[in-house]
Biotite code that builds the C-alpha atoms (Angstrom):
import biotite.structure as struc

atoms = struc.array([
    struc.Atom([7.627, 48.992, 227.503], chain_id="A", res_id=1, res_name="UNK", atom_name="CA", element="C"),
    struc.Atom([6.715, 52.536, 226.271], chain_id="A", res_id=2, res_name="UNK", atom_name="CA", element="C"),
    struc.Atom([8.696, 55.793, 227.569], chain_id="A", res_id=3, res_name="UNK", atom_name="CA", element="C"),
    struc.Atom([6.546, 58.724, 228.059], chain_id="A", res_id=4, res_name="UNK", atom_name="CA", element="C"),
    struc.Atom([6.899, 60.774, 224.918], chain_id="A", res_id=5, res_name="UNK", atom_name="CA", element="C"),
    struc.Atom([8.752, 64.137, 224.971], chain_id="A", res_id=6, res_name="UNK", atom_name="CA", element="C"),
    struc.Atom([6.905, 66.885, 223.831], chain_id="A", res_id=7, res_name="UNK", atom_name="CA", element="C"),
    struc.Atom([10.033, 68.931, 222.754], chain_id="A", res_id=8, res_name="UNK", atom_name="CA", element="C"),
    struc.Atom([10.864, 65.558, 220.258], chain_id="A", res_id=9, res_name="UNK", atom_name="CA", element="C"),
    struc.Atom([10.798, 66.827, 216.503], chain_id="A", res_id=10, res_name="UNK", atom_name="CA", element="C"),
    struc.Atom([7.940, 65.887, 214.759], chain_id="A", res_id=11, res_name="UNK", atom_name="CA", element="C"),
    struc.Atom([8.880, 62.367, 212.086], chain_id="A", res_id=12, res_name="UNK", atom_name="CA", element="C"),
    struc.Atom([9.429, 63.025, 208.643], chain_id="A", res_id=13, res_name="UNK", atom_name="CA", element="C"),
    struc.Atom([7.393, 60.678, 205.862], chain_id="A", res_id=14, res_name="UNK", atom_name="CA", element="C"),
    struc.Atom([9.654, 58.249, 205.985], chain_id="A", res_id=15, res_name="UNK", atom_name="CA", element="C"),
    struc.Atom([10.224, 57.685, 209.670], chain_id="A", res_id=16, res_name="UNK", atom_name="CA", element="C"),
    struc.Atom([6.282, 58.102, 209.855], chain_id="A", res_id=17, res_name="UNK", atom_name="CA", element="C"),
    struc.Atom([5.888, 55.283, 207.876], chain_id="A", res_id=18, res_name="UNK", atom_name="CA", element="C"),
    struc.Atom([8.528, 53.279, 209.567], chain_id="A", res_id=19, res_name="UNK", atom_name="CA", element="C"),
    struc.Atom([6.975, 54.217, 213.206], chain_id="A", res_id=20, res_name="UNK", atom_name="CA", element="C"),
    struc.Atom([3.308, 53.068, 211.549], chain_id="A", res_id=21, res_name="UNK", atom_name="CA", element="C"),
    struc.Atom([4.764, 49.772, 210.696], chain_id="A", res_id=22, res_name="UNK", atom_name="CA", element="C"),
    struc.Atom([6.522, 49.195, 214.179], chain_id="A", res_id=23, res_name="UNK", atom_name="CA", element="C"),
    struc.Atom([3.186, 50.317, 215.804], chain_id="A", res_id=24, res_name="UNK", atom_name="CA", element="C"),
    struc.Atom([0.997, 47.242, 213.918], chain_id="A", res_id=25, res_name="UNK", atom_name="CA", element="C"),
    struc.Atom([4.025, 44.998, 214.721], chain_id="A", res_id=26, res_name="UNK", atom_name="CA", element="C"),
    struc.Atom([4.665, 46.079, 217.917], chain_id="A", res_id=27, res_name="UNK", atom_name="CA", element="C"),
    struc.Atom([8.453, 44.221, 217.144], chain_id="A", res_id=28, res_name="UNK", atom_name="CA", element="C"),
    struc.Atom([10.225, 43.264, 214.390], chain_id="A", res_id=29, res_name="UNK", atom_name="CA", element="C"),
    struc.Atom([13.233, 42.751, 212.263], chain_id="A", res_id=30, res_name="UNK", atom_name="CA", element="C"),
    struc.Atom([14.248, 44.928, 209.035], chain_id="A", res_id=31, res_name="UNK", atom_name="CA", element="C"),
    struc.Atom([12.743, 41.937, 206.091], chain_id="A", res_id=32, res_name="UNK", atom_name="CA", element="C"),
    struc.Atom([9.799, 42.440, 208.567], chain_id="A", res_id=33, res_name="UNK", atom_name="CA", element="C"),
    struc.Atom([9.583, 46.137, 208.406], chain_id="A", res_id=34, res_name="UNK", atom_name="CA", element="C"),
    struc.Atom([9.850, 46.096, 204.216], chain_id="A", res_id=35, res_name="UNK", atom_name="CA", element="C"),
    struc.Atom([7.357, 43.185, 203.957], chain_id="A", res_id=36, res_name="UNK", atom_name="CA", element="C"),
    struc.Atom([4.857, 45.470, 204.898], chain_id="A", res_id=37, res_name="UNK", atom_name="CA", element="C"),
    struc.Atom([5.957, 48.507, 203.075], chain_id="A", res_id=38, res_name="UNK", atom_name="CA", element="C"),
    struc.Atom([3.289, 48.871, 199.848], chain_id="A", res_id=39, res_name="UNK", atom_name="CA", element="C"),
    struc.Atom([5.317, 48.429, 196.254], chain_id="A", res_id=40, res_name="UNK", atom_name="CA", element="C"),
    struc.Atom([7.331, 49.396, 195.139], chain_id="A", res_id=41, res_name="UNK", atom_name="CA", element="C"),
    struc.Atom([9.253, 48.566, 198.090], chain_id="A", res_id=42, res_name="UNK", atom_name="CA", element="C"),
    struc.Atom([12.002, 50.916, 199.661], chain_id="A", res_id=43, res_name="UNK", atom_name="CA", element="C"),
    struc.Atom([15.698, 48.837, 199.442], chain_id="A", res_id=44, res_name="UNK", atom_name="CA", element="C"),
    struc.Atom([16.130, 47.417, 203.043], chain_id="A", res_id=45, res_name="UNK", atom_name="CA", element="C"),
    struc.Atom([19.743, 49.875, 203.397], chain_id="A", res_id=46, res_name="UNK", atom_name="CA", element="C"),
    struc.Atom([17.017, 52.375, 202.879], chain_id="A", res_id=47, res_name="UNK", atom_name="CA", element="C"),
    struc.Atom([14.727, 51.117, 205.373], chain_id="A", res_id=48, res_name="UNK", atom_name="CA", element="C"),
    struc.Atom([18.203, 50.566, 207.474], chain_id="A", res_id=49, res_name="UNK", atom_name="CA", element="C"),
    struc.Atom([18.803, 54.096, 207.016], chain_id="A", res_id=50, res_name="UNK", atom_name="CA", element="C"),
    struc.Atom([15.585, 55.375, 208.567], chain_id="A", res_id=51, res_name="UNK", atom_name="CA", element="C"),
    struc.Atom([15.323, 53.124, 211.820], chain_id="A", res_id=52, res_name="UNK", atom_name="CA", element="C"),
    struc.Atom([19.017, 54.141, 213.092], chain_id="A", res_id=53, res_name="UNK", atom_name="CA", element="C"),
    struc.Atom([17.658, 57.337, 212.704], chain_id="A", res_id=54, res_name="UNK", atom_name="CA", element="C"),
    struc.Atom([14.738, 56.455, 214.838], chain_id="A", res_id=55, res_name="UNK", atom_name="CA", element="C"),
    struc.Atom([16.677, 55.403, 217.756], chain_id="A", res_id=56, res_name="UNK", atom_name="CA", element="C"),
    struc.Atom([19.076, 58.629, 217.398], chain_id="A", res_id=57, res_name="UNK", atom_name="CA", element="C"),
    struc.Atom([15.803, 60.270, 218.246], chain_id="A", res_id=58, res_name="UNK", atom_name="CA", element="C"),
    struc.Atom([14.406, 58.342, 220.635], chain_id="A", res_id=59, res_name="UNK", atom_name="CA", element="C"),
    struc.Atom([11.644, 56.758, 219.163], chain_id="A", res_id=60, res_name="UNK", atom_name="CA", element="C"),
    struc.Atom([12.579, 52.877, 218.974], chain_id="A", res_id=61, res_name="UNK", atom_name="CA", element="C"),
    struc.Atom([15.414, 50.545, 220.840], chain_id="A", res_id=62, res_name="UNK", atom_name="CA", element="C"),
    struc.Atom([16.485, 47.113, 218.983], chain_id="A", res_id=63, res_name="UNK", atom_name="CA", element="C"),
    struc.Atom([17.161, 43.878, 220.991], chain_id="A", res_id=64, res_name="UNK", atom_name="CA", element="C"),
    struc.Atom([20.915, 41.894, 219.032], chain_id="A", res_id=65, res_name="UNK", atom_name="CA", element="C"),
    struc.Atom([20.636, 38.421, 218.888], chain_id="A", res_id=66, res_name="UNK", atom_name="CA", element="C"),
    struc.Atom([23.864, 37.363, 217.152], chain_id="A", res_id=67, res_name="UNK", atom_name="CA", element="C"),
    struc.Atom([24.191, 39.747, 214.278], chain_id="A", res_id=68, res_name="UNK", atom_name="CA", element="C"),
    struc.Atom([20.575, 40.914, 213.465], chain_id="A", res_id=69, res_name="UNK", atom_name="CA", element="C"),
    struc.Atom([18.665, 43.665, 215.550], chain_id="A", res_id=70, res_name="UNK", atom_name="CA", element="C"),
    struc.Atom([14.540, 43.265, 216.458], chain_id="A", res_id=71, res_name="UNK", atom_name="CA", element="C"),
    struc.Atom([13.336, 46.673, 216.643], chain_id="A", res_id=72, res_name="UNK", atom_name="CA", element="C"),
    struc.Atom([10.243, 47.777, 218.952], chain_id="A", res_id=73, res_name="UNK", atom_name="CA", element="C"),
    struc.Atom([8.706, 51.395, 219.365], chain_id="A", res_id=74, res_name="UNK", atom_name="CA", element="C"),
    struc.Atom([9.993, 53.149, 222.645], chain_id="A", res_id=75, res_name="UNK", atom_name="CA", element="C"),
    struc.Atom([7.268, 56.013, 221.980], chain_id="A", res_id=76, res_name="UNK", atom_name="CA", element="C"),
    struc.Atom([3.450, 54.537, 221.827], chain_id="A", res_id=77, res_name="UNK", atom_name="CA", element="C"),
    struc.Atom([1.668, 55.891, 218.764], chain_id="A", res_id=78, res_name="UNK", atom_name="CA", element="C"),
    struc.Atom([-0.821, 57.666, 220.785], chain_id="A", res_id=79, res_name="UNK", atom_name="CA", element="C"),
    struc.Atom([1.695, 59.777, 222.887], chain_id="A", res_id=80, res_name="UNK", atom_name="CA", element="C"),
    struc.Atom([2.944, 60.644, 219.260], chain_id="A", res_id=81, res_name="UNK", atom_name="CA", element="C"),
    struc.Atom([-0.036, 61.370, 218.211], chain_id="A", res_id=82, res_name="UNK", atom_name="CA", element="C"),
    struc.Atom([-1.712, 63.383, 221.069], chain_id="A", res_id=83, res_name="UNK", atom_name="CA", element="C"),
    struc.Atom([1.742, 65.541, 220.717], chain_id="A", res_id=84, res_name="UNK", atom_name="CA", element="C"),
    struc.Atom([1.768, 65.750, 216.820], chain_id="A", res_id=85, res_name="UNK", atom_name="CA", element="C"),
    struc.Atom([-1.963, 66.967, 217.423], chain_id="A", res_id=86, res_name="UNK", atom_name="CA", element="C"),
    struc.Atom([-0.984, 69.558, 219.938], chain_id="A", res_id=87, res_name="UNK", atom_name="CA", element="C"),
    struc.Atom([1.782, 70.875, 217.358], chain_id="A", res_id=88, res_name="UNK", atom_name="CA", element="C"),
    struc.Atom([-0.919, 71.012, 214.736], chain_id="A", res_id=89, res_name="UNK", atom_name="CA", element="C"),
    struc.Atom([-3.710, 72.971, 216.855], chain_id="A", res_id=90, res_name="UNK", atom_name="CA", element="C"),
    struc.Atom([-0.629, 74.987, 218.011], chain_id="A", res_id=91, res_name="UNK", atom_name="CA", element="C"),
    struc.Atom([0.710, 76.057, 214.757], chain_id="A", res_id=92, res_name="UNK", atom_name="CA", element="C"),
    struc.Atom([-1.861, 76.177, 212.269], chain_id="A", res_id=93, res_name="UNK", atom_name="CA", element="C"),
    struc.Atom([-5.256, 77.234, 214.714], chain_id="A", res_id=94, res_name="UNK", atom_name="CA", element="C"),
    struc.Atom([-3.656, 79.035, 217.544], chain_id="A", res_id=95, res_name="UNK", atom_name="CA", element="C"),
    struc.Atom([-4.169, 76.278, 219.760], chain_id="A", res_id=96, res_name="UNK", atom_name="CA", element="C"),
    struc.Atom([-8.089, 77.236, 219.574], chain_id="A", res_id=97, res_name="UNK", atom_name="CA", element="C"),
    struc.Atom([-10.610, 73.957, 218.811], chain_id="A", res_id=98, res_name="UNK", atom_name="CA", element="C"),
    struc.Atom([-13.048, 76.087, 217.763], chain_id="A", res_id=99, res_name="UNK", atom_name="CA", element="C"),
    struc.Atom([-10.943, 77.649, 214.747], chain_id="A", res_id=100, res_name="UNK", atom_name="CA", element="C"),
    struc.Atom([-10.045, 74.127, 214.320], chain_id="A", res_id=101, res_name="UNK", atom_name="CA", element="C"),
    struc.Atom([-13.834, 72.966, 214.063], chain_id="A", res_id=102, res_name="UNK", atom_name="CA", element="C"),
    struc.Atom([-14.688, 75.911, 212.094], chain_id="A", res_id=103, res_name="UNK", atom_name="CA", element="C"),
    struc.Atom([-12.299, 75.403, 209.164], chain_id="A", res_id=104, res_name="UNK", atom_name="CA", element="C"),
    struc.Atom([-13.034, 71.867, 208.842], chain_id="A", res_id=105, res_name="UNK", atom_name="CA", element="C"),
    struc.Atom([-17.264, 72.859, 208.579], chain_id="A", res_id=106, res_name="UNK", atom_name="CA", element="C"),
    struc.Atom([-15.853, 75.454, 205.610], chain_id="A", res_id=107, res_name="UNK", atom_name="CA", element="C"),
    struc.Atom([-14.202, 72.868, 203.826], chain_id="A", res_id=108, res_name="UNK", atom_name="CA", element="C"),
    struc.Atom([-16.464, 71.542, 200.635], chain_id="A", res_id=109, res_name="UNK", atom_name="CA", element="C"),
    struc.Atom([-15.459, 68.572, 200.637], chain_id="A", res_id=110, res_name="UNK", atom_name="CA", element="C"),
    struc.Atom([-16.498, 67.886, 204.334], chain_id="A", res_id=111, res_name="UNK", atom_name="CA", element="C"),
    struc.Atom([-19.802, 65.934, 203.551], chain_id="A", res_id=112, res_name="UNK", atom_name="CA", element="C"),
    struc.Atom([-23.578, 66.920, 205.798], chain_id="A", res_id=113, res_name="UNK", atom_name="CA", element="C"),
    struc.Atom([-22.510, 63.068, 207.009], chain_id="A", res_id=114, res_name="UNK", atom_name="CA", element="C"),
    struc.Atom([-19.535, 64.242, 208.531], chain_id="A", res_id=115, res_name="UNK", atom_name="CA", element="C"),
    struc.Atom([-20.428, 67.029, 210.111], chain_id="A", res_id=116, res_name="UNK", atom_name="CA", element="C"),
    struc.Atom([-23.083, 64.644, 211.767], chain_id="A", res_id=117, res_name="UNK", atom_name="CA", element="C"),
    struc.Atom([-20.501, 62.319, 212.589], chain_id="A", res_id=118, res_name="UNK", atom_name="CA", element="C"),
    struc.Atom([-18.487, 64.711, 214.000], chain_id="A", res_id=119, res_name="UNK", atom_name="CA", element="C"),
    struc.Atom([-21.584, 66.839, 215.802], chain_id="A", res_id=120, res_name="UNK", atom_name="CA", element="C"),
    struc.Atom([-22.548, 63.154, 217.290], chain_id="A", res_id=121, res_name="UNK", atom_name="CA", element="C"),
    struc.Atom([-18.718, 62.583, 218.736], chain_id="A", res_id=122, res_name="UNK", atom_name="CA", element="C"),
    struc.Atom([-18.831, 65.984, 220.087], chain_id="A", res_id=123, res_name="UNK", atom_name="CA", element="C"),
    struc.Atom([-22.318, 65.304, 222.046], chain_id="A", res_id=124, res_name="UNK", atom_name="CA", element="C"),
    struc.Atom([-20.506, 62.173, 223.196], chain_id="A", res_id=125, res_name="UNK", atom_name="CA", element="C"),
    struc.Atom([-17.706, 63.662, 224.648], chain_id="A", res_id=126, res_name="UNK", atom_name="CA", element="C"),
    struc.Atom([-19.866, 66.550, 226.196], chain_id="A", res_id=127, res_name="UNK", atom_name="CA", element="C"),
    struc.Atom([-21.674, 64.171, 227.955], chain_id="A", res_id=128, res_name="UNK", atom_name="CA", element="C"),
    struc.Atom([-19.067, 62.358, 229.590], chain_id="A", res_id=129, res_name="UNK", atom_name="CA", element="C"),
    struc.Atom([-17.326, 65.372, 231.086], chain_id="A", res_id=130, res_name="UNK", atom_name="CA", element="C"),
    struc.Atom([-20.574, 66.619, 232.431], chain_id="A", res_id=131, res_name="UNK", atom_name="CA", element="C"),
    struc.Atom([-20.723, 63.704, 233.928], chain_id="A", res_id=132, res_name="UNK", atom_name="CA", element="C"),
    struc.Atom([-17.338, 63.671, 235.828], chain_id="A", res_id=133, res_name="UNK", atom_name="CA", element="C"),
    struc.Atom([-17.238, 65.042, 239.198], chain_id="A", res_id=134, res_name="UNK", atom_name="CA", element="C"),
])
């Protein structure tokens, strides 16, 4: 069961990020869970501890007890957080304008002719549905 995200929720440092990313792929799990699938070297598990009480301060996961160990599972689905980490982002760094946005990323040298194709083919895509829709 996902709760709709709150747009006024602070955005997740590294560490919950990486935490959140886990619980997404899992969908549930238990802390040895969580740090099996951290890459090594491996945070301790007080560490990892640490981080998901955090996460349910803010909202972003609820645990299930059975006797004395907690299974943890994502309150906030990843694309909620992600559609409103995106909105930040426009919001903040391109004045919430796609085409500043679309512009910087063209710029960018390292942004390969296969890319921008890529991304010029997407765009077409997308432009076609909404034409589409009545």
């Amino acid at each position: 069961m996902h709760y709709q995200f709150d747009r006024s929720m602070k955005e997740l440092t590294r560490a919950e990020e990486q935490v959140m990313q886990i619980l997404w792929d899992l969908e549930k799990g238990f802390i040895k869970d969580i740090a099996e699938k951290f890459p090594d070297p491996k945070p301790a598990n007080t560490t990892i501890s640490t981080v998901v009480k955090i996460l349910e301060i803010k909202g972003f996961i609820q645990h299930k007890v059975y006797g004395k160990i907690h299974e943890y599972y994502p309150l906030v689905a990843k694309e909620e957080y992600t559609k409103a980490f995106m909105e930040n982002f426009m919001k903040n760094y391109f004045n919430s304008s796609y085409e500043k946005m679309v512009s910087f990323f063209a710029r960018d040298k390292d942004v390969t002719i296969g890319e921008m194709e890529e991304m010029m083919n997407i765009l077409e895509e997308e432009m076609k549905k909404k034409k589409r829709l009545p």
